[in-house]
SETIPA-784504 format. One record per residue (C-alpha): residue in three letters; x, y, z. Coordinates in steps of 0.001 Angstrom, whole numbers, plus 524288, in hexadecimal, padded with zeros to 5 digits. Example, Ala and Ser with C-alpha at 12.3 -4.5 7.8 and 13.67 -1.06 7.14 Angstrom:
2
Ala8300C7EE6C81E78Ser835667FBDC81BE4
***
This chain:
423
Unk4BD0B8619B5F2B2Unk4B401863405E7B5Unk4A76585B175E7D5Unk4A92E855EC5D9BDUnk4B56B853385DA54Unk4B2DB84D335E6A0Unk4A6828456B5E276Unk4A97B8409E5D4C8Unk4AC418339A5D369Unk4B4E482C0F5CA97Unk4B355830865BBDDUnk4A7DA838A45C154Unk4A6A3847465B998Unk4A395855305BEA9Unk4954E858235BBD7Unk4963F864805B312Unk48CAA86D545B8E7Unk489EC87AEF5BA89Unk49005880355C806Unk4852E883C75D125Unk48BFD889125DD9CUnk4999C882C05E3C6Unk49653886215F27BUnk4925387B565FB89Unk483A087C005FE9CUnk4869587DB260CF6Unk48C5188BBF60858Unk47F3588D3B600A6Unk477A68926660A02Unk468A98927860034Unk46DCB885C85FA3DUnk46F7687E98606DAUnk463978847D60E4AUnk45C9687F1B602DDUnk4616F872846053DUnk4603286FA1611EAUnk45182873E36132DUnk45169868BE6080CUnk45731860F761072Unk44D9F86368619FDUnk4432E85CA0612BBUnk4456884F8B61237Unk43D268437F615FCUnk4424A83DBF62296Unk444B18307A61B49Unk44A0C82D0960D46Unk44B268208560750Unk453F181B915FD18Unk4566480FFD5F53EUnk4636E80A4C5F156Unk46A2A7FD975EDF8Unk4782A7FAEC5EE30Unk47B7A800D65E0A9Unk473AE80DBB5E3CDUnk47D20816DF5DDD8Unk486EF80DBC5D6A3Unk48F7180B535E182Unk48B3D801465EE7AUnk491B3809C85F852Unk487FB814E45F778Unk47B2E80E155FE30Unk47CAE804226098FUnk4740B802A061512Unk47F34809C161B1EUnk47FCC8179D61591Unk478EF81EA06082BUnk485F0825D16013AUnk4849182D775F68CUnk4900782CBE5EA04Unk496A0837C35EDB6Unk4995D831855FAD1Unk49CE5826025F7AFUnk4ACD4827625F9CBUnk4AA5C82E78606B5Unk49D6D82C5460E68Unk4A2A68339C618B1Unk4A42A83FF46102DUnk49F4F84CCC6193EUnk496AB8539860E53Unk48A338581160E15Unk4828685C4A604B6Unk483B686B8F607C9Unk491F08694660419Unk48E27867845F731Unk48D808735D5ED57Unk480A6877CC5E659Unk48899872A55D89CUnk48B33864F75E01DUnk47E31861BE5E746Unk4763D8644B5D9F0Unk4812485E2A5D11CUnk480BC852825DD2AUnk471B6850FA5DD7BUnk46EAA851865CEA4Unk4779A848CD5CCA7Unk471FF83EE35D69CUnk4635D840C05D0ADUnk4675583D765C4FEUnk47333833B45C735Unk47EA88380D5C0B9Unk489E7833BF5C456Unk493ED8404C5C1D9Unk491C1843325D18EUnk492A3839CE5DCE0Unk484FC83D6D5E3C0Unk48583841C55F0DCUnk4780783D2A5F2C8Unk46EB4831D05F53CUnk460118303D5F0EDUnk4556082DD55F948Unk4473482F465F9FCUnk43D0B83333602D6Unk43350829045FDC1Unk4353C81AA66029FUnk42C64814A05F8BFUnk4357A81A535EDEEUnk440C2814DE5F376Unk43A9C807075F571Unk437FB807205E6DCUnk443E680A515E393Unk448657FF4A5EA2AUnk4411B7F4215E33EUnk449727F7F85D7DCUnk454F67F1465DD11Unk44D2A7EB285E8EBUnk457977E1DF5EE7EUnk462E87EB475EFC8Unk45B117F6635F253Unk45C827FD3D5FF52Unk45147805CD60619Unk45809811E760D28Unk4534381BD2616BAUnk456CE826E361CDCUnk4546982F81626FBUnk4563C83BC66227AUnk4547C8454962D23Unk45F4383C0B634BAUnk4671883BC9627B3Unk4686284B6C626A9Unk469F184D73635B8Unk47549844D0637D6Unk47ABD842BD62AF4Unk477CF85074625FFUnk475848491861842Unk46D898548860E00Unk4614B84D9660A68Unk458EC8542A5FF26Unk44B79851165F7B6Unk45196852BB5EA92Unk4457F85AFB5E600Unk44851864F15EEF7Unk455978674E5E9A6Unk44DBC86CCE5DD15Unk44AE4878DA5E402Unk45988878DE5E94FUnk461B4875F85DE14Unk45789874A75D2DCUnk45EE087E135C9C4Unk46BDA877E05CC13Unk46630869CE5C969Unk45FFA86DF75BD19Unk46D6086F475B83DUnk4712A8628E5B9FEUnk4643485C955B4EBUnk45D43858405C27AUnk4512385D615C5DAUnk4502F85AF75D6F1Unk4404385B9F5D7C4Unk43F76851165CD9BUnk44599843F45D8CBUnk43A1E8484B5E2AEUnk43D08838CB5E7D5Unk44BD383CBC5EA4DUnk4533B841A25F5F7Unk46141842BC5F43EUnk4692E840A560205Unk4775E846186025BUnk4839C83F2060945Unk482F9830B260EE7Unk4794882B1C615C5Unk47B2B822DD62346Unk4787E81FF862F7AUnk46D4581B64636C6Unk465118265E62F0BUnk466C381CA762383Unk4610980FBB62121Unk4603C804A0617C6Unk4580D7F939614D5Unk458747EF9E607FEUnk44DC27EF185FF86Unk44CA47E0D15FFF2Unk44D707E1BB61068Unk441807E8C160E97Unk43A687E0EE606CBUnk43DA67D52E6101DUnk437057DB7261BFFUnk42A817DEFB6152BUnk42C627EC0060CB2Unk425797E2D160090Unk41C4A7E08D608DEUnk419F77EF0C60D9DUnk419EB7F4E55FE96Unk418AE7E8575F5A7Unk41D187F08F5E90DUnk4280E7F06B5ED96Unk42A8C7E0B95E94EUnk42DA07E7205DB08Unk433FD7F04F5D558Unk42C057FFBE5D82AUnk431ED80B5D5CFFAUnk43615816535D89AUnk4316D81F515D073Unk42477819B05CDCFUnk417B581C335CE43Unk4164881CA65DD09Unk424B4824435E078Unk41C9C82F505E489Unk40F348295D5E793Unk40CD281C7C5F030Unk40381812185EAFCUnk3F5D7817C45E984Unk3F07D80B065F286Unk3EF3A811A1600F8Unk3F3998068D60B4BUnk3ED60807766190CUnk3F7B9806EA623E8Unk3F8087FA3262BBFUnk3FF6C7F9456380FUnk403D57EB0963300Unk409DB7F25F625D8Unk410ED7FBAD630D6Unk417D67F1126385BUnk41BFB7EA4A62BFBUnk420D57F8366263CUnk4275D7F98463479Unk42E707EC5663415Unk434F87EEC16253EUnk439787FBDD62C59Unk4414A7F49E637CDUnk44B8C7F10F62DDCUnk44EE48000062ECEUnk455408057163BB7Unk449D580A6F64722Unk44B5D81955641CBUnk447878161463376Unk43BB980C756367BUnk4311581542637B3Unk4347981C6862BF5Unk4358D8105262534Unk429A680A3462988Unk42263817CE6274EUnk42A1D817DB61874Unk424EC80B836144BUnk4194880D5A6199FUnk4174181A4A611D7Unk41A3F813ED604F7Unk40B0380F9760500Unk400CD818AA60287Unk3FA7A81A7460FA7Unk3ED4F81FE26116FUnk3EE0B82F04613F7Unk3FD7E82D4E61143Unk3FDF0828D561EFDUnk3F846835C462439Unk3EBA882DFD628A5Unk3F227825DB6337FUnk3EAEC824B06403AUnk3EF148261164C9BUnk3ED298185364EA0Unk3F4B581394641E3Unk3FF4481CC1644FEUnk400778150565211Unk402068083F64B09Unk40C5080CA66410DUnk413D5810A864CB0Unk411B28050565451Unk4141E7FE8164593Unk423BD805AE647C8Unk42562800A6653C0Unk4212780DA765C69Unk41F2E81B5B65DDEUnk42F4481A5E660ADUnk431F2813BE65264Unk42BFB8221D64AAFUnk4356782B9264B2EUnk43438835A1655BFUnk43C648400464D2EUnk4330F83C9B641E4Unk42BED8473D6491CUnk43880850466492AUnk439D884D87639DAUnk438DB859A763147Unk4369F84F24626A8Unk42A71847DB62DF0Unk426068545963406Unk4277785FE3628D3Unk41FA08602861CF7Unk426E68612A610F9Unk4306A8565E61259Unk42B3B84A3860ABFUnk4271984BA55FBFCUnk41822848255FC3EUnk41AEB843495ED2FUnk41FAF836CF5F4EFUnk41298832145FA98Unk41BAB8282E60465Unk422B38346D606F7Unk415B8839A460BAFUnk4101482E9C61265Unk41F1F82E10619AFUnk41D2F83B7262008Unk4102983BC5622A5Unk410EE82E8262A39Unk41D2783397631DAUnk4164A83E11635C8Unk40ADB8364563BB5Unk4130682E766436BUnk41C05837F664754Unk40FB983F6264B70Unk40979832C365194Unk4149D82FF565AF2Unk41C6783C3E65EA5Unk41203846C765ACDUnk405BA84CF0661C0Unk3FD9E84153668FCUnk40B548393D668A8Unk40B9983CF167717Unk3FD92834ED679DEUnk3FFD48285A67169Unk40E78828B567898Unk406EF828A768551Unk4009081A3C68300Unk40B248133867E4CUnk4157B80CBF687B0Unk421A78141368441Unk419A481FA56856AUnk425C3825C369020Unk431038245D684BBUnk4283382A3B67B87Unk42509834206815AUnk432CF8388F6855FUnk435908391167658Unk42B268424D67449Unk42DCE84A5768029Unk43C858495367B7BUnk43F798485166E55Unk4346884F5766881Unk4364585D0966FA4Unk43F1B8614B66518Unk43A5885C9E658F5Unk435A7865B065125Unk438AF869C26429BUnk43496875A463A33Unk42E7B873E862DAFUnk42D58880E26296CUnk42B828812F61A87Unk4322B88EB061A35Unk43ECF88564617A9Unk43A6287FAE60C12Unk4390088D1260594Unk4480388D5D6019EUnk442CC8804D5FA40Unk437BA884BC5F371Unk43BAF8916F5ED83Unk43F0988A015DE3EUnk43690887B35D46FUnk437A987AD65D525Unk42913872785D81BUnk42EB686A885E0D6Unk42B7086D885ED5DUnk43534867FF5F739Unk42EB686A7260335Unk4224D863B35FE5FUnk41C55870AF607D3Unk40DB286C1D60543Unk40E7F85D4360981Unk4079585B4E6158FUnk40A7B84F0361959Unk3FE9E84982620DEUnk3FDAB857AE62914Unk407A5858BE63134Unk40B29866696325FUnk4174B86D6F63573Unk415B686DCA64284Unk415B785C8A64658Unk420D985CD364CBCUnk41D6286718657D9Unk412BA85F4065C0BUnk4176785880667FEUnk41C6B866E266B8AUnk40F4C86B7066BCBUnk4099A8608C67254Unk4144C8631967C4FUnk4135386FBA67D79Unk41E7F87463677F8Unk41F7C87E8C66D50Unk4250E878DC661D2Unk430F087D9A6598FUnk431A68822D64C26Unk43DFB87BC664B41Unk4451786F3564980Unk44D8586AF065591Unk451CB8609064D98Unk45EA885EE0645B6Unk45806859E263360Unk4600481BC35D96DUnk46139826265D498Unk4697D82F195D582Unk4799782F545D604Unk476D8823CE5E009Unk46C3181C245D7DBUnk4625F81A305E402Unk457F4823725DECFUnk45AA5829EA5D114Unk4627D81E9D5C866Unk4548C818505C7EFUnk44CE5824AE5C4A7Unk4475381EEF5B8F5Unk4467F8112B5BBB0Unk43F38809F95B4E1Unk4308A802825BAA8Unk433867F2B65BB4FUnk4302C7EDE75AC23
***
C-alpha cells in the first residue's frame, strides 16, 4: 500500500515535492548505515512535555502510551522507520519541525534536557504531563528509531533544504519514531510534581519560564553546593516514578542547578551520601555502567549544561559503586555477599566500544554541526570506564559490546517555538 495514500487523513493533500529515491531505507544500504550510527547516539533518557491536547487530538498522549498521528487508527501498526523511503522520512520529519499538517507525523518530540521540558510545562502547568524515557530499553525491545534531529543535517540536509527545514537549527529536539509503551515509559503531572516538592527544589518554576529563554542552554549562573538534605528531598519527588526511573530522576532534577565543577568535583564521601540519599548502591543502575550513552563520549550535547552535569554525575556514581575500588566500599557494608555476586556476575560482560571511527560516516558534510560532539570530555572519563572491573579482575577486556542498544505535527515541542515571555 502506498504510504500517502495510506497516511493522509480526511481532506488531507499530497505534499508536492521533488522525488528523492522510492526504495525503503532498509534497501539503502549508505542511507541506513547512516542512520543507525545516529541512532547510536542518543542520551539514555529524554523527557517530554505534553497535555491532553498535545497534537489536537486527546488520544495521542496518556500516561499509557506516546502515539504519534500517523498511528493513531492502528497503534499496533508493524513499521519502522527503515520502512520508510528517503522521499517519506524527509517529507515526514520536515513536516513535523515545522507542523504542517499535509502528513500525519510518524514521530514524537522529546528532549534530552529536563530543565527545558519543565519550562515548557509551566505554560500550561495544570494539564501538563512530565515524560521520560528510557531509551536504550526503548530501542532494544521496542526497536523504536530515535534521532537528535541535528544529526539528520548531515544525513538528509540536501533533501530537507527542499522542503524548507534546516535539521542543525532544533539542537533541543529528538524526534522518536512509532509508539511509545511499556514499562520503558513513564508519566507524571505537572501539578503532582509540584505537590511533592519540585517548587520547592527549583522555585522558578511557580511561574511561567520560556523554554527557549535565556537559560535553555545555560543553567543559572548562581553555583548551589550539594546538600545531602536537597538529595533526599530530590529522591522522594522521584518515588512517584517506578524503582528503574528514580535515580535518573533524582540525578535529572538535581542537574538542573548549576553545581560546582558541573558535578565533576564530588568526593568520595558525598558520592556515598547521594547514594545512601537513593536508597543504596542497589537503587543506581548497575547497567548505567554497560550504557554506551553514560560510558561513550559524544552522546550528550554539552550546549545543554544539565545535559552535561547529567552525564558527568552518572558517571561518578556509576564509577563509585560498580567501578574500580567498588569491590572495597562493597566489603564494609552488610549486603556486601549480594553485591558482590552482581559484580562477579553481571558485570563480566559489559563492555561497549566507543570507537569514534563510527561517527566518520556522520561527519563527512559540510555542515558545522558536529553530531558526535567528539571533543566533550565529560569530567575525564575515557573510553576505556567500562573495562575497569576487568582489569581489576584480571581479565582482559573486550573491544566489544556483549550487549544488545509543542511543536511539531504533535504540538509538544515546535507549535510553541516562538512563544511569547509572560507580559
Amino acid at each position: 500500500m502506498n504510504y500517502l495514500n495510506h497516511y493522509l487523513g480526511a481532506g488531507v493533500q499530497k505534499p508536492k515535492t521533488e522525488s528523492l529515491d522510492t526504495k525503503p531505507l532498509r534497501e539503502n544500504r549508505v542511507l541506513k548505515a547512516k542512520l543507525q550510527e545516529a541512532n547510536k547516539r542518543i542520551p539514555r533518557y529524554l523527557f517530554r512535555m505534553w497535555h491532553p491536547l498535545s497534537g489536537g487530538d486527546p488520544k495521542l498522549n496518556s500516561t499509557k502510551r506516546i502515539v504519534p498521528h500517523a498511528f493513531r487508527k492502528d497503534i499496533n501498526l508493524k513499521r519502522t522507520v527503515y520502512d520508510m523511503t528517503m522521499t517519506e522520512f524527509v517529507e515526514n520529519t520536515t513536516a513535523h519541525l515545522k507542523n504542517e499538517k499535509n502528513i500525519l507525523s510518524e514521530f514524537s518530540s522529546w528532549s534530552a534536557s529536563p530543565r527545558f521540558a519543565l519550562s515548557y510545562a509551566t505554560m500550561y502547568r495544570s494539564s501538563s504531563f512530565i515524560a521520560i524515557i528510557d531509551t536504550e530499553e526503548v530501542q532494544k525491545y521496542d526497536n523504536n528509531g530515535i534521532f537528535h534531529v541535528p544529526a539528520l543535517q548531515q544525513v538528509f540536509g540536501t533533501a530537507a533544504s527542499m522542503r524548507g527545514a534546516i535539521y542543525g537549527t532544533y539542537d533541543w529536539e529528538y524526534l522518536v519514531h512509532g509508539v511509545i509503551e511499556g514499562k520503558h515509559y513513564q508519566a507524571v503531572s505537572f501539578k503532582t510534581l509540584c505537590d511533592h516538592g519540585l517548587i520547592k527544589q527549583l522555585p522558578e518554576l511557580s511561574d511561567y519560564v520560556h523554554a527557549w529563554g535565556p537559560y535553555m542552554h545555560d543553567l543559572p549562573p548562581l553555583v548551589v553546593p550539594y546538600t545531602k538534605k536537597e538529595m533526599q528531598e530530590l529522591n522522594k519527588i522521584a518515588q512517584l516514578l517506578p524503582p528503574d526511573f528514580r535515580a535518573a530522576f533524582t540525578i535529572a532534577l538535581f542537574c538542573c542547578k548549576r553545581r560546582t565543577s558541573f558535578g565533576a568535583g564530588l568526593k568520595e564521601n558525598e558520592l556515598s551520601e547521594i547514594v545512601d540519599a537513593l536508597g543504596g548502591r542497589s537503587n543506581v543502575p548497575l547497567d548505567w555502567n554497560g550504557s554506551r550513552s553514560v560510558v561513550c563520549d559524544g552522546i550528550y550535547d554539552p550546549r545543554y549544561q544539565d545535559n552535561q552535569q547529567m552525564v558527568i554525575v552518572m558517571r561518578a556514581l556509576s564509577a563509585h559503586c560498580w567501578g574500580k575500588g567498588a569491590r572495597n566500599r562493597v566489603m564494609n557494608e552488610g549486603n556486601a555477599d549480594a553485591v558482590m555476586d552482581i559484580l562477579t556476575e553481571k558485570m563480566r560482560s559489559a563492555t561497549v566500544d566507543c570507537d569514534t571511527s563510527e561517527e566518520s560516516n556522520l561527519n563527512n558534510s559540510n555542515s558545522s554541526y558536529d553530531s558526535g560532539y567528539g571533543s566533550q570530555n565529560y569530567g575525564g572519563a575515557d573510553r576505556r570506564r567500562l573495562h575497569h572491573l576487568h582489569d581489576e579482575q584480571g581479565t582482559k577486556p573486550s573491544r566489544k559490546s556483549n550487549t544488545g542498544e509543542a511543536s511539531t505535527s504533535d504540538s509538544s515541542y515546535g507549535g510553541k517555538r516562538t512563544a511569547t515571555t509572560k507580559q
